[in-house]
C-alpha positions in Angstrom: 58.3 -280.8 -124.2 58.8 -278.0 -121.9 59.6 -274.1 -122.5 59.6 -270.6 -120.6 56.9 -268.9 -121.3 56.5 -265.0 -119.8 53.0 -264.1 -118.4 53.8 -260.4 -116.7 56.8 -258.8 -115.6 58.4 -261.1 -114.0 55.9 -263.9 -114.2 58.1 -266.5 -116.1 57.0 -269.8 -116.2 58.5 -273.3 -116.7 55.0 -275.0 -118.9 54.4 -277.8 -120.9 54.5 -276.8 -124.6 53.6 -278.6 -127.7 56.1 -278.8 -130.7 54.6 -278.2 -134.2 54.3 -281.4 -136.3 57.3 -282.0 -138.4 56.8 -281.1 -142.4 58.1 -283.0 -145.1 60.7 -279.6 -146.0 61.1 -278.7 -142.4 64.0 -279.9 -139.4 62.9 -281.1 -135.8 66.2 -279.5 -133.5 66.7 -280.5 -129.4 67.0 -277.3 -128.4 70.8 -277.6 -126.2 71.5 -273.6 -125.2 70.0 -270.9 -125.7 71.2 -266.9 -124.9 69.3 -264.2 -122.8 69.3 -261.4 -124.7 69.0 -258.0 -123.8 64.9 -258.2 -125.2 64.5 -261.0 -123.2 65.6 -258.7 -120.2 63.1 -255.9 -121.2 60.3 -258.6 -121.4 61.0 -259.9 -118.2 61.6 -257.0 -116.5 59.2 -254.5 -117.8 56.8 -256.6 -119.6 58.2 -255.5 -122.9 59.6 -252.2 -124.6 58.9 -248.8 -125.9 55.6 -249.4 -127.3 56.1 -253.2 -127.9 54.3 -255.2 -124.9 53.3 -258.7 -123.8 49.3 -258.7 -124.5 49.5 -262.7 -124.4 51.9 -265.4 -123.1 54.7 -266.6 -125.2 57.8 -268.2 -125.5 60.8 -266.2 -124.8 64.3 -266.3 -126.2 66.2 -266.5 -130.1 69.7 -266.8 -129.3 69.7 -270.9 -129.7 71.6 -274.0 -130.8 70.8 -277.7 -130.7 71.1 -281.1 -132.7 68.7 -282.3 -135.0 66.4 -284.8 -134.4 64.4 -285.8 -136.9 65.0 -284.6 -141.0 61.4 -284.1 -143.4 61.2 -286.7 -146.2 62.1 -283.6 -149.1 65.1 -282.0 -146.9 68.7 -282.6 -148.4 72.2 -281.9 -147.0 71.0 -282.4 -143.2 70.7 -285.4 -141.2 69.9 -286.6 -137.4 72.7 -285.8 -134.6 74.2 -283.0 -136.7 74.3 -279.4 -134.3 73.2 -276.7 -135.5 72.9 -273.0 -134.4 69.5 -271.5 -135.2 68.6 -268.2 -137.3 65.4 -266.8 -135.8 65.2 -264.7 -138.3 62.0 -265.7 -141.0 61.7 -263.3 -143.0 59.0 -263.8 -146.1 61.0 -263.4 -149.2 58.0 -261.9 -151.2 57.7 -258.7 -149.9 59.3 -255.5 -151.6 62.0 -255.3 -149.2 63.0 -259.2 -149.1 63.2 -258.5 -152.9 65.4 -255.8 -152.8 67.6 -258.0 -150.6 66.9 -256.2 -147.4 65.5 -259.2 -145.7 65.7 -257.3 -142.3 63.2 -255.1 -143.0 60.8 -257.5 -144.1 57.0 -256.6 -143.7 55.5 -259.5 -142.5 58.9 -260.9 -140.1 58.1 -263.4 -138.0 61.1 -263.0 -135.4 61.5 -265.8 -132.4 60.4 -264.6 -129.6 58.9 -260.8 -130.0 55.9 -259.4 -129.6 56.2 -256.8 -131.8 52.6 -258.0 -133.4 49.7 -260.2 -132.4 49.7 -262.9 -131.8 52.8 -263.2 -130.9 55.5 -264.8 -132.5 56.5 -267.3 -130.4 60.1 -268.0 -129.3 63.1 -270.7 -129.0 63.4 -271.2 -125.1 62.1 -274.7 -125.5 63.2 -278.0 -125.6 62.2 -278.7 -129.1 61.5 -276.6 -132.1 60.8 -277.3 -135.9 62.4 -274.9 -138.2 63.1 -274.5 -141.5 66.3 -275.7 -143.4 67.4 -272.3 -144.2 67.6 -271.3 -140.2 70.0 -274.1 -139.7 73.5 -273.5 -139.7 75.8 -276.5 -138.9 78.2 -276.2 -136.4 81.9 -277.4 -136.4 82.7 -280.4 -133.7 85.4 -277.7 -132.0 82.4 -275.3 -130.9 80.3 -275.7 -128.1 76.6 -275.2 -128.4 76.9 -272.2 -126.2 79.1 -270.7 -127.9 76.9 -271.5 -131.6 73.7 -269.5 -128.8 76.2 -266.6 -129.6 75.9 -266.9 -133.6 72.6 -264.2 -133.1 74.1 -261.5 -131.3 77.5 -262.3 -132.9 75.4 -261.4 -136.7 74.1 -258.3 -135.0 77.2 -257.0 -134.3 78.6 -258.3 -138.1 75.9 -256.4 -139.5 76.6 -253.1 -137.8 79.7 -253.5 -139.2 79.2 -253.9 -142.7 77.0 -250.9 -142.4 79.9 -249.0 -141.3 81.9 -249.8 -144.7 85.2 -250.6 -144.9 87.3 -250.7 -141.4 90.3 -251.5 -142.7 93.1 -249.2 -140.8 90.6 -247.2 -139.1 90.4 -245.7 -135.7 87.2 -247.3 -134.3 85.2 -246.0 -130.8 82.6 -248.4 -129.2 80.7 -246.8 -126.5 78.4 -249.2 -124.3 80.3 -252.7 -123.6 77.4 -255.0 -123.3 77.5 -258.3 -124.7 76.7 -256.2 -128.5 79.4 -253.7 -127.3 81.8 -256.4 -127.0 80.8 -258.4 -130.0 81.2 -255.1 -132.1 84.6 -254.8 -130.9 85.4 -258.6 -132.1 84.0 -257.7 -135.4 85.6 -254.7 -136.1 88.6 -255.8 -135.2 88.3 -258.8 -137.5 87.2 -256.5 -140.1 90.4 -254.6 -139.9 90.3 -251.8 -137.5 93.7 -250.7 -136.6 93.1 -249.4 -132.7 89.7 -249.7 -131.2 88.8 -248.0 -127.6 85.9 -249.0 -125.5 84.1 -246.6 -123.3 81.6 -248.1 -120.6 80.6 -247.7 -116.7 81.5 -250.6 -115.6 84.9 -252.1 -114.8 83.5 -255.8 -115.1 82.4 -254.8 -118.6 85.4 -253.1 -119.6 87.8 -255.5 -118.4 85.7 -257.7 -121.2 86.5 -255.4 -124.0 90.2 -255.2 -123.5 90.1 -259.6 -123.4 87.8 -259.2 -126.6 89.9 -256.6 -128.5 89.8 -253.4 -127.9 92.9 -251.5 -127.1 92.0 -249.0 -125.0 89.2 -248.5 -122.2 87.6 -245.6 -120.8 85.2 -245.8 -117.8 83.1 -242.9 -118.2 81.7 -243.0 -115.1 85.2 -242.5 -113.2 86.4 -240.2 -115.5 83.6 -238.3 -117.3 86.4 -236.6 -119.4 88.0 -239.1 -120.6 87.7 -239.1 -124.4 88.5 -235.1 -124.4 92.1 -236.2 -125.7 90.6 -237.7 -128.6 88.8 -234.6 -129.3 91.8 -232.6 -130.1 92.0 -231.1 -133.7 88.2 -231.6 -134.0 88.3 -235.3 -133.5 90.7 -238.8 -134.1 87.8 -241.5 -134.8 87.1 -242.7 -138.0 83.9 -244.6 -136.8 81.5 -244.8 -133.8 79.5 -247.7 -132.8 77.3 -246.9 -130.5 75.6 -250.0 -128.4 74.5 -248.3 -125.5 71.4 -247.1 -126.7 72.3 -244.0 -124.6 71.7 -240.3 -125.7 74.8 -239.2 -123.4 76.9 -242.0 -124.7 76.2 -240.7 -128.4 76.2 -237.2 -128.1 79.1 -237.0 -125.6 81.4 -238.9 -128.2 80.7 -236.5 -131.0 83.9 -234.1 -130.4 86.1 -237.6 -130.3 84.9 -238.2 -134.4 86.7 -236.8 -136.9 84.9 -234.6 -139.6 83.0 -236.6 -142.0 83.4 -239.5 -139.4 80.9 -242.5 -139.5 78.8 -243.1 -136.9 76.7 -246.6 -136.1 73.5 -246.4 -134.3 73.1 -250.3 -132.9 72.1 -249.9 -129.4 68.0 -248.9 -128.9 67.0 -247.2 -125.8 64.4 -244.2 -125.3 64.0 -241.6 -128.3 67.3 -239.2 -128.5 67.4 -235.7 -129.1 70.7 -235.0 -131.1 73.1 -231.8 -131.8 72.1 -231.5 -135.6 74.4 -228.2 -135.5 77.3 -230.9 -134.8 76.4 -233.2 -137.3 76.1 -230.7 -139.7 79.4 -228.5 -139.3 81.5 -232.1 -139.0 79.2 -233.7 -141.4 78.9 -237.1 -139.8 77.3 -240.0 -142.1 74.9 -241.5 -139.3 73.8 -245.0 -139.7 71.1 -247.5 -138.3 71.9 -251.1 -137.9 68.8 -253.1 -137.8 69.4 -257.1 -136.9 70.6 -258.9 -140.0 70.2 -261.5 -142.5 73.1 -263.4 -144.2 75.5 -261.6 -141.3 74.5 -265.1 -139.6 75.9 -267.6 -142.1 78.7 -265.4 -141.5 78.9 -265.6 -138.2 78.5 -269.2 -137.7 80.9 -269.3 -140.5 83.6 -267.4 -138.5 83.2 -269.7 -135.2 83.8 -272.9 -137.1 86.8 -272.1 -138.4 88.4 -270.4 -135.2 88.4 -266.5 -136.2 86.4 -265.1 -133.4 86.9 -266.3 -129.8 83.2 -265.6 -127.8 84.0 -267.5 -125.2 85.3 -264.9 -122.9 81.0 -263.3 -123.1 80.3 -266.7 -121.9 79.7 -265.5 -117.7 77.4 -268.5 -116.5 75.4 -271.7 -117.8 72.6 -272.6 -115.9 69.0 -274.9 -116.4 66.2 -273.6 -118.1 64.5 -274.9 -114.5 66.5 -271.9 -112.7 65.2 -269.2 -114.6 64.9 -266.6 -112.0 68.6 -266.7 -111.0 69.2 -266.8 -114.6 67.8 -263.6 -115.8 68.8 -262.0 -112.1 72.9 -262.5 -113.3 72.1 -261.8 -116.9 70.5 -257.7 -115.6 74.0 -257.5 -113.3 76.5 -256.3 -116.0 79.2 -255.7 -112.6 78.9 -260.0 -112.9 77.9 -261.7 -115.9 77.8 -260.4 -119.7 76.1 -263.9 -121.5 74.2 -266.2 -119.4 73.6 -269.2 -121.1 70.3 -271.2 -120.6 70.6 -275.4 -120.8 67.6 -277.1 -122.1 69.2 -280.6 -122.0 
């Protein structure tokens, strides 16, 4: 079979690439779509991340779905030409944390596609992968298998969330409408949140939020001031997600949270230096959100049965074969927010 394997920045390669023999408690999937994610970007573009960099070649890509072909003799409840979307999650289950349930912050992760260790951990932008039962999640007839790609980023953006607590009737601010930015916005609103305003640079993006959810949109770039209405008696928000990964996105919405406000950290960029002053005098709570774990069930859970509508992210579909244009849209956020790859 045949995957995309990264080199160098920018050296991304179409190669032959030879799928693990099946095990007698493990699932052969076709790989059908798979998601360019904003790490696949970084990888591509700049040859990885903060400290995280390419020191071999491997596989790119973890947002995936596909159909099984081929079940291990000792696996029950799956069977051939049943879809599934993939968790790329594999955590180890024996370490402290995956005891304590916090499966995320596993120490020996093995997550498709990263190089955070060596060797790398390959990923899922290939034709064919084996994986185990527990990554599968079965997808409903009435969702595509780009839209069961979106199950990863989707359970990012759950997982934030629940971090958040309850959202029930609460004022909610997303800054940064990237594909997260936009998923955060479907989750919180499913969650409950009772007006939700996006703030972003870019029109394309924000045009996204407001067919996603949100009520509200603020391009900061046009109007640089334009949350200091929300700032009057010390603040209107009840939570901040940040997705931006941007120190001027976080800090500049500080005055729109209310006192004792919530604030989500989901988006990673450079190191931030923050206004501990402010968030001591309005004593914000502020939270990580790290990946996920069961979020994903969830997610898949919540596209069979209709709840959540990601079709609007969808921007483009194109062949694993046209790569280059591929990743090209994916980094233009004034044209595309998900770029779907197709391995068929």
């Amino acid at each position: 079979m045949e995957a995309l394997v990264i080199h160098a920045p920018g050296d991304l390669r179409v190669e032959t690439y030879e799928t693990a023999p099946l095990g007698p408690d493990q699932l052969q999937v076709r790989v059908r779509c798979g998601g360019i994610c904003g790490s696949d970007l970084h990888y591509y573009q700049h040859g990885g991340f903060g400290t995280v960099r390419i020191k071999e070649p491997m596989v790119l890509g973890h947002e995936v779905a596909g159909v099984i072909e081929a079940v291990g003799a000792d696996v029950r409840g799956f069977a051939a030409g049943e879809r599934v979307a993939i968790s790329p999650s594999r955590s180890c289950g024996i370490c402290k944390f995956c005891q304590q349930g916090l499966q995320n912050h596993c120490l020996d992760m093995r997550y498709y596609g990263s190089a955070m260790r060596t060797p790398h951990v390959q990923g899922a932008f290939r034709q064919q992968i084996v994986v185990e039962p527990h990554q599968a999640h079965k997808l409903a007839d009435s969702v595509s298998d780009g839209e069961g790609s979106m199950a990863e980023p989707l359970s990012v953006a759950l997982h934030a969330v629940r971090r958040a607590g309850s959202l029930l009737g609460k004022r909610v601010l997303v800054t940064g409408c990237g594909p997260i930015g936009a998923l955060a916005i479907i989750a919180a609103r499913r969650a409950g949140a009772a007006h939700i305003v996006a703030t972003d640079v870019g029109a394309h993006t924000l045009g996204k939020a407001l067919q996603v959810g949100a009520d509200e949109v603020v391009n900061v770039a046009e109007e640089p001031d334009g949350l200091a209405r929300f700032a009057v008696d010390k603040g209107s928000f009840d939570v901040l997600f940040e997705a931006s990964g941007n120190a001027r996105a976080l800090v500049g919405a500080f005055d729109a949270v209310r006192p004792r406000g919530i604030i989500v950290q989901l988006g990673l960029g450079g190191e931030m230096t923050l206004p501990v002053n402010t968030i001591v005098a309005k004593e914000f709570d502020l939270r990580g959100a790290f990946r996920f774990h069961e979020e994903f069930a969830m997610a898949v859970e919540l596209l069979n049965k209709g709840l959540v509508d990601v079709k609007p992210l969808i921007s483009a579909t194109l062949s694993y074969r046209d790569s280059a244009r591929a990743f090209a849209l994916a980094a233009d956020r004034s044209q595309a927010m998900k770029v779907i790859l197709n391995f068929d």
